[in-house]
Residue frames relative to the residue before (quaternion, step in Angstrom):
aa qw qx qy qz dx dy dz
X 1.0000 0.0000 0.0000 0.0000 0.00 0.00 0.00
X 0.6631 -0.5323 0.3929 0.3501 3.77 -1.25 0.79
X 0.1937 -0.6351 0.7157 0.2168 3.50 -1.14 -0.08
X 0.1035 0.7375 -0.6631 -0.0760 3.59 -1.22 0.93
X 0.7182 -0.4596 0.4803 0.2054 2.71 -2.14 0.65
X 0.1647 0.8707 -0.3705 -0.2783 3.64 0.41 -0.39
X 0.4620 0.5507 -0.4705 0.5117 3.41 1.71 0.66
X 0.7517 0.3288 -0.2693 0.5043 3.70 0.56 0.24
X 0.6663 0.5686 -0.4420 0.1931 3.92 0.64 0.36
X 0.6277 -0.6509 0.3591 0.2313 2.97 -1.51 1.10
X 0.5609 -0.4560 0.3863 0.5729 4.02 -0.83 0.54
X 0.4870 0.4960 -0.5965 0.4012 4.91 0.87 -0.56
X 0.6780 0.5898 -0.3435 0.2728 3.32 0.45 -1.98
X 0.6036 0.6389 -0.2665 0.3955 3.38 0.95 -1.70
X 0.5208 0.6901 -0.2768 0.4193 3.64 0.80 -1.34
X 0.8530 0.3512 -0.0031 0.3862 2.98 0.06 -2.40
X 0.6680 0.4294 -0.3463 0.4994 3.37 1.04 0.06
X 0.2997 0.8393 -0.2150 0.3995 3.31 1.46 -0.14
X 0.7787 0.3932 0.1262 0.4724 2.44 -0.23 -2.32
X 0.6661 0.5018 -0.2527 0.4905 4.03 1.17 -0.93
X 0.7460 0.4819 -0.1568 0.4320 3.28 1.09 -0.77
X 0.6342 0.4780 -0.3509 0.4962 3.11 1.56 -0.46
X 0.5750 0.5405 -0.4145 0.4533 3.39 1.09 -0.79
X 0.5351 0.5342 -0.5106 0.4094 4.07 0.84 -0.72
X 0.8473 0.3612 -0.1557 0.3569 3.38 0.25 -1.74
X 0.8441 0.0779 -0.4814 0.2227 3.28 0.89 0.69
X 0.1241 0.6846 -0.6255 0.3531 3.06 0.68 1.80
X 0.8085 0.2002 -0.3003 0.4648 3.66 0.59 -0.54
X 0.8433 0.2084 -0.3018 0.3928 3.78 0.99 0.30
X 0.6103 -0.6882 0.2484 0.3036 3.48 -0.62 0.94
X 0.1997 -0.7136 0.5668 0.3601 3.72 -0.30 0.15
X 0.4396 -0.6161 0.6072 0.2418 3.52 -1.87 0.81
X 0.4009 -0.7551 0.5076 0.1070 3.30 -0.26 1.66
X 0.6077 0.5377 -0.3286 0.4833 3.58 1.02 -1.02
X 0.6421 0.4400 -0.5841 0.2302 4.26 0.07 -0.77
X 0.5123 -0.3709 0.6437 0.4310 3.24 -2.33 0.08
X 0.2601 -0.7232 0.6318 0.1005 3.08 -0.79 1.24
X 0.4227 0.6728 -0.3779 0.4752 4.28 2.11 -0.53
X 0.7786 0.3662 -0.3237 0.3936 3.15 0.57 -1.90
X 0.5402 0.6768 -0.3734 0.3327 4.10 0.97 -0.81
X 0.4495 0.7218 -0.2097 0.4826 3.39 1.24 -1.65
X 0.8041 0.3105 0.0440 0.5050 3.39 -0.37 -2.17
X 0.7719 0.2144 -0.4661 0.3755 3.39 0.64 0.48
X 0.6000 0.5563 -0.3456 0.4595 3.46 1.06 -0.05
X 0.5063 0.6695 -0.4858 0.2438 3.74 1.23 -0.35
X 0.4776 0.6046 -0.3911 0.5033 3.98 1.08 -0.70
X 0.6326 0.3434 -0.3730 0.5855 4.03 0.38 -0.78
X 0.8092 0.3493 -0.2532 0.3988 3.70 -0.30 -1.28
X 0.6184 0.4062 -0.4293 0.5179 4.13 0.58 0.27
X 0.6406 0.5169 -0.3217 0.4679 4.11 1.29 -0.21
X 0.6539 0.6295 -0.2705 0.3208 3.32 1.46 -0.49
X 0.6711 -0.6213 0.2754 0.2962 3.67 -0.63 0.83
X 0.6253 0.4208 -0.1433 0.6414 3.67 1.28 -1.38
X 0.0729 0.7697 -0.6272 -0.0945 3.22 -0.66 0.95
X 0.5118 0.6163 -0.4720 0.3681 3.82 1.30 0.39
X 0.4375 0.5368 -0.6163 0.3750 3.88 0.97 0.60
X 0.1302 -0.4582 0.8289 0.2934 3.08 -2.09 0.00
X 0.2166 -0.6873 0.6903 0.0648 3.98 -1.00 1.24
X 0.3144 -0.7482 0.5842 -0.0086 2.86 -0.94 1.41
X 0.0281 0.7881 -0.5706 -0.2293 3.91 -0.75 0.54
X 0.0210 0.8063 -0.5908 -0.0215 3.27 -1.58 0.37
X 0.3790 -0.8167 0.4325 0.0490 3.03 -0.84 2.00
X 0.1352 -0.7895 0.5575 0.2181 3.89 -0.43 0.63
X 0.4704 -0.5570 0.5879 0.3504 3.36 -1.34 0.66
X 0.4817 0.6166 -0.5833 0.2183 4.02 -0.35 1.22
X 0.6018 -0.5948 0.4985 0.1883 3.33 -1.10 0.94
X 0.7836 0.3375 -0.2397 0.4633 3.67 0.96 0.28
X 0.6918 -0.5722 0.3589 0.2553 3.25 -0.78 1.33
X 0.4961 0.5994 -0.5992 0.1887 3.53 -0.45 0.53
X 0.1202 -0.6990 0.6987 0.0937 3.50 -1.92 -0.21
X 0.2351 0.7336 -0.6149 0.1685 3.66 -0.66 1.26
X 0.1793 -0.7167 0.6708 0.0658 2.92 -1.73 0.33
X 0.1813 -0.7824 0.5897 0.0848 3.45 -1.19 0.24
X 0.5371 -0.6218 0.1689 0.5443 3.71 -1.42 0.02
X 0.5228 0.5154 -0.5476 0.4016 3.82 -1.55 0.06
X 0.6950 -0.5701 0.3990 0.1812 3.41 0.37 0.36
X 0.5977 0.6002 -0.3450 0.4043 3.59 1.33 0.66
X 0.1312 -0.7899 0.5988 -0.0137 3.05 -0.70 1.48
X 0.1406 -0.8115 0.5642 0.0585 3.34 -1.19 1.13
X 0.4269 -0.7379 0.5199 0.0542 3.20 -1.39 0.63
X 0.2290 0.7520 -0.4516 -0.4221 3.51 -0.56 -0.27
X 0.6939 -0.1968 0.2267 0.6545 3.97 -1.30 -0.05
X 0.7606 0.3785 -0.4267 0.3099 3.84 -0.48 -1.17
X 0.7983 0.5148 -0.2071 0.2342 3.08 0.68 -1.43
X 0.6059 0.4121 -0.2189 0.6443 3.49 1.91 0.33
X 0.6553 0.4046 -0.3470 0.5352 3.53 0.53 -0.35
């Protein structure tokens, strides 16, 4: 696996670490095939039109877990889980 710099990465780097991390987290947690992924969208646009970087595309993703949580990471992925939206 890569080693990164994370005081020196570029918005590619950002991406590729992204994209590596999402693939980690969801190998070990299911996604909740069932969310409105519209209603999720349409509620987060107000946060994502205040934000500074307007060259992300922010991805959400809802996990199917019975505990409350909400994170994100770099590349632009925001996670949900089922409880913590429904």
């Amino acid at each position: 696996m890569r080693s990164w710099d994370l005081d020196q990465l570029t918005a590619q780097d950002e991406r590729l670490l992204g994209d590596q991390l999402n693939a980690l987290i969801l190998e070990l947690n299911p996604l909740d095939r069932e969310a409105d992924m519209r209603r999720v969208k349409e509620a987060a646009r107000p946060l994502i039109e205040q934000l500074g970087r307007k060259d992300d595309d922010y991805r959400f993703v809802v996990l199917n877990s019975e505990i409350a949580n909400a994170f994100s990471h770099p590349g632009g992925y925001i996670y949900l889980s089922r409880n913590s939206w429904k």
